[in-house]
Each structure stands twice: as structure tokens, then as C-alpha cells.
N, C-alpha and C positions, 0 to 999 in steps of 0.2 A: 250689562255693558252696552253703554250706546258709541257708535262711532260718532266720531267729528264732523265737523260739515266740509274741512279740507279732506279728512281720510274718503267720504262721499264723493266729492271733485274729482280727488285721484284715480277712483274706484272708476266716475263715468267717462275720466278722460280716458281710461285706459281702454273702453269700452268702446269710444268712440274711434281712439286711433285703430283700433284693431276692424271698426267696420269700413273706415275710409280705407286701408289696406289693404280690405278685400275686393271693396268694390272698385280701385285704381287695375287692382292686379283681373278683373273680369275686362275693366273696359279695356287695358291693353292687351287683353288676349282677343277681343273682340277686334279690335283696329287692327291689330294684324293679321287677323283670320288663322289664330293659332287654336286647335283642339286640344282636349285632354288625351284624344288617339294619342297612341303609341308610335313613333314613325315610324315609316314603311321603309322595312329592311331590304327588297327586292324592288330594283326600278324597270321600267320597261324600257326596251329600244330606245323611243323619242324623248321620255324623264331623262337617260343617260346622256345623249344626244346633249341635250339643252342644260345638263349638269356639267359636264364636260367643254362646253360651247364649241359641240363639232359636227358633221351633219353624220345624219341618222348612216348614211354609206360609210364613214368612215368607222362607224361604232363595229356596225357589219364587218369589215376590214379587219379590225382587231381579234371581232371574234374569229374568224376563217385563220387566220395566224395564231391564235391563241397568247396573243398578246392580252387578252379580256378572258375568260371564264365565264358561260354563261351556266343559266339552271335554265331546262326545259322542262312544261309542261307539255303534254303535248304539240303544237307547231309553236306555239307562246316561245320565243326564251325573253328571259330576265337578268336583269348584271345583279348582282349583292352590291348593296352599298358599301361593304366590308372591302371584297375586290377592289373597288373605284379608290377607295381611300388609300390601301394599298400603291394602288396603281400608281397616283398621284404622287405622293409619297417617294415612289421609285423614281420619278423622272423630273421631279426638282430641278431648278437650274441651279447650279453652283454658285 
């Protein structure tokens, strides 16, 4: 059995649409400086700060009130991402 020279066409277009999709989907992962990492579950102080758009004192603040939750490693603490989403979540404007 030989194939046709359209079932050959099909065979390279499909071949080709599959390498232009891979290599669209590298260069947009490059232009946006996105990795295959996994994101990062815990954020620090000034990540939170700047996620929140509020200054690194006020983060502080919430923590001391327990309006935030941190995780400490030793002097380090860190907010969960989880926390924040929550948080936000909770104080929505109506």
C-alpha cells in the first residue's frame, strides 16, 4: 500500500502545524519570562508588599494584628499565597 501524495501533504502539514505550536508557545514563554517552575507558594515581606500594592509596614501591621498569617523560618517569615487569595477574597468591595 502506498499513500497519496495529498494523504503525504496532510501527514507534513500536520507535522509542521505541531512544530510552529511549539515553537510559538517557547517564544511566548520566553517574552514573558515565564518558566516551567512551579510557582512559588510562599511569598516574602516585600513579594507580598508589592502583590498587595501596599508598603512592606503595612504588611508588618497585619501581621502583628493577625489580620495576615505568616509561616516563620527562623527570623525569615513568609505570607502563603493561599492566605493572600483568601484575604483578598474577604474584603472585596461590594
Amino acid at each position: 500500500m502506498s499513500s497519496t501524495p495529498l494523504e503525504n501533504q496532510t501527514a507534513g502539514t500536520d507535522v509542521l502545524s505541531q512544530l510552529v505550536e511549539a515553537a510559538c508557545g517557547i517564544a511566548i514563554r520566553k517574552a514573558l519570562n515565564i518558566t516551567d517552575v512551579a510557582p512559588k507558594r510562599l511569598m516574602t515581606i516585600k513579594e507580598t508588599s508589592t502583590y498587595l500594592a501596599i508598603s512592606e509596614r503595612e504588611v508588618y501591621n497585619m501581621l502583628s494584628t493577625n489580620e495576615l498569617v505568616g509561616v516563620r523560618h527562623g527570623r525569615r517569615v513568609m505570607i502563603d499565597m493561599r492566605d493572600l487569595e483568601t484575604w483578598i477574597a474577604s474584603h472585596k468591595a461590594a
